[in-house]
N, C-alpha and C positions, 0 to 999 in steps of 0.2 A: 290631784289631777286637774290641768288647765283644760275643760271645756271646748275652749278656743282653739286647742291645740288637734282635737278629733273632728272640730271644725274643717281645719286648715285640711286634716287630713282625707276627708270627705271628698272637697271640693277639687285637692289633687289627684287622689284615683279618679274620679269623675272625668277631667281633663285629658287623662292620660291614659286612662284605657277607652274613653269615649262610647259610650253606649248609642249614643243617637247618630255619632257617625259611623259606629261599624252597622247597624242595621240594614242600611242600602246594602255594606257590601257583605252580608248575610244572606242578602235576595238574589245578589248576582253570583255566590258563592253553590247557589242551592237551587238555584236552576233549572225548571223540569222537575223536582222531586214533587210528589204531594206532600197533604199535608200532615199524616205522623211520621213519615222518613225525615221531612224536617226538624217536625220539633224534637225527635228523639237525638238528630244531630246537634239541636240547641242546647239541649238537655246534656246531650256527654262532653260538648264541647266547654259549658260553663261549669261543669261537676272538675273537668281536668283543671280550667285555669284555676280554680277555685282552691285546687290542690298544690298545683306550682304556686301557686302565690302565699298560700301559707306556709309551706316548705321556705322557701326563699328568706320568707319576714322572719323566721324563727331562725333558719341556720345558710342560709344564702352568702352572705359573706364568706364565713367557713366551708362551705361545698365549694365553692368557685376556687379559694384560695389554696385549699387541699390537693385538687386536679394542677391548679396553674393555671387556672383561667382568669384574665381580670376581665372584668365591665365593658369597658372599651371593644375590647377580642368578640364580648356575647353579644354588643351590638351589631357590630362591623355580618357576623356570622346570621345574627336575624335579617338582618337586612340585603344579603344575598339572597335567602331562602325567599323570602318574601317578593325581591324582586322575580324571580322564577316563575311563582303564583301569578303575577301580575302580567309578566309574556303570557300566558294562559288565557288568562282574562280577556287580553288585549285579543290577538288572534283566535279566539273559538278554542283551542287546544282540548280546552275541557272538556266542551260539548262534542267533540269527535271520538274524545275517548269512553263518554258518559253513552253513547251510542254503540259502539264496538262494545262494550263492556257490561258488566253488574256495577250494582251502586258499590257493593263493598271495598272496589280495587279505586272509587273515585269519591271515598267517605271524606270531606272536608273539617271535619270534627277538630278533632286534635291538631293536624295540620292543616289549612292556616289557622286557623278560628283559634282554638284554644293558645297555639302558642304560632307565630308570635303577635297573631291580634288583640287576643283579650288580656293573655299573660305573655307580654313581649318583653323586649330585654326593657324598656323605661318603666311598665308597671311593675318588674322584678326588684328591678334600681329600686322603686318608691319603697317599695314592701321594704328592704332592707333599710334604709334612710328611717322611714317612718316608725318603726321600731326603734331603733336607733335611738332616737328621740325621747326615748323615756328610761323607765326603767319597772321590774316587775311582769308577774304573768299577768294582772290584772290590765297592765296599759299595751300589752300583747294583743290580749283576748279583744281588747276595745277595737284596737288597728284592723283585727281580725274579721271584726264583727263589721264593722265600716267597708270593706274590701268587698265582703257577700252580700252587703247592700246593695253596692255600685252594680257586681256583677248579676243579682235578681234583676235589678232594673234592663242589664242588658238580655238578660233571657224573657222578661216580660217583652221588650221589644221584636225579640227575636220570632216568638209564638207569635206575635200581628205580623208577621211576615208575610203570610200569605193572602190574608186581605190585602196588603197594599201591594204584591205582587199582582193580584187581579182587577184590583185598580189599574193599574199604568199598563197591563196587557203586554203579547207577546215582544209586539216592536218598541215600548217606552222599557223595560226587560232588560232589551238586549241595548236599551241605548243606557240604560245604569251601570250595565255590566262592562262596557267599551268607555264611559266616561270612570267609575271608581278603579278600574284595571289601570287607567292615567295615573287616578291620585295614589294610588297603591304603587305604583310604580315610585314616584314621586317621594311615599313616606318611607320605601325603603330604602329611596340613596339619602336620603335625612338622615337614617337611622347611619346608615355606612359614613357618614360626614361626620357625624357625631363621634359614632367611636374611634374616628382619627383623627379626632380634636382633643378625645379624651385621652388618647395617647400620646398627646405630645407630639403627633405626624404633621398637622394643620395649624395655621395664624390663629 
């Protein structure tokens, strides 16, 4: 086993599911909640990606190809849903419903957070890729074990959530939530670019 190679693989989950940048949009995702409704949404939100991404790295290829889903198709479809989220963001949508409503019809957990922020279609890609790359359960388990690294760091970030929410205060809040609802917008027509590049749609 090349070292260098759970190296490589480290520093691309790292990249590509990005812990330090989902954080802001953890604070603007969770907004008004205190602070255990948060962390428990931290908690079930990295237990789920934690789950798709091991699925994926062991049989992800074969599920998608079984259905008839290629890569391309599961970006193009993440990156609609995610654009949705980010109209939310952008216009208050959330907070009008987080007000009408109980937290449980407006739980951010699983959707966006767990997929497709933490486990979106490029860290599914990775998972499968980086598996790929070897051979054996033991350079599985290593990929594995790398991946729950990545995602502990994003749930340690995720629990300081609420100190640096009360840092920056209601009005700095709502101005993280109006600027990452931008780049969230943003990453999802990436994502929709991508998977009609990856079909052969786009130059």
């Amino acid at each position: 086993m090349d070292p260098a190679l759970y190296v490589t693989a480290f520093v691309t989950l790292f990249v590509v599911i990005d812990p330090i940048g989902l954080a802001p949009l953890f604070i603007a995702l969770t907004r008004g909640m205190d602070a255990p409704e948060r962390n428990r949404i931290a908690l079930r939100a990295v237990t789920v990606a934690a789950v798709l991404l091991t699925l994926f790295g062991l049989a992800g290829e074969a599920i998608l190809g079984a259905i008839g889903i290629s890569l391309p198709a599961f970006r193009i479809a993440g990156g609609i849903l995610l654009f949705l989220t980010a109209l939310d963001m952008l216009f208050e949508r959330r907070t009008e419903r987080r007000e009408g409503q109980s937290a449980p019809h407006d739980d951010p957990s699983v959707f966006p957070l767990a997929t497709p922020l933490l486990a979106g279609p490029g860290a599914l890609a990775t998972m499968i890729l980086l598996v790929g790359e070897g051979s054996g359960a033991a350079h599985s388990a290593i990929i594995i074990a790398v991946m729950l690294l990545v995602l502990g760091m994003a749930l340690a970030l995720f629990y300081l959530a609420g100190p640096i929410a009360r840092l920056l205060g209601r009005t700095g809040t709502i101005v993280i939530t109006r600027l990452f609802g931008m780049l969230l917008a943003a990453l999802s027509v990436q994502f929709i670019i991508d998977g009609i590049k990856g079909a052969g749609l786009g130059a």
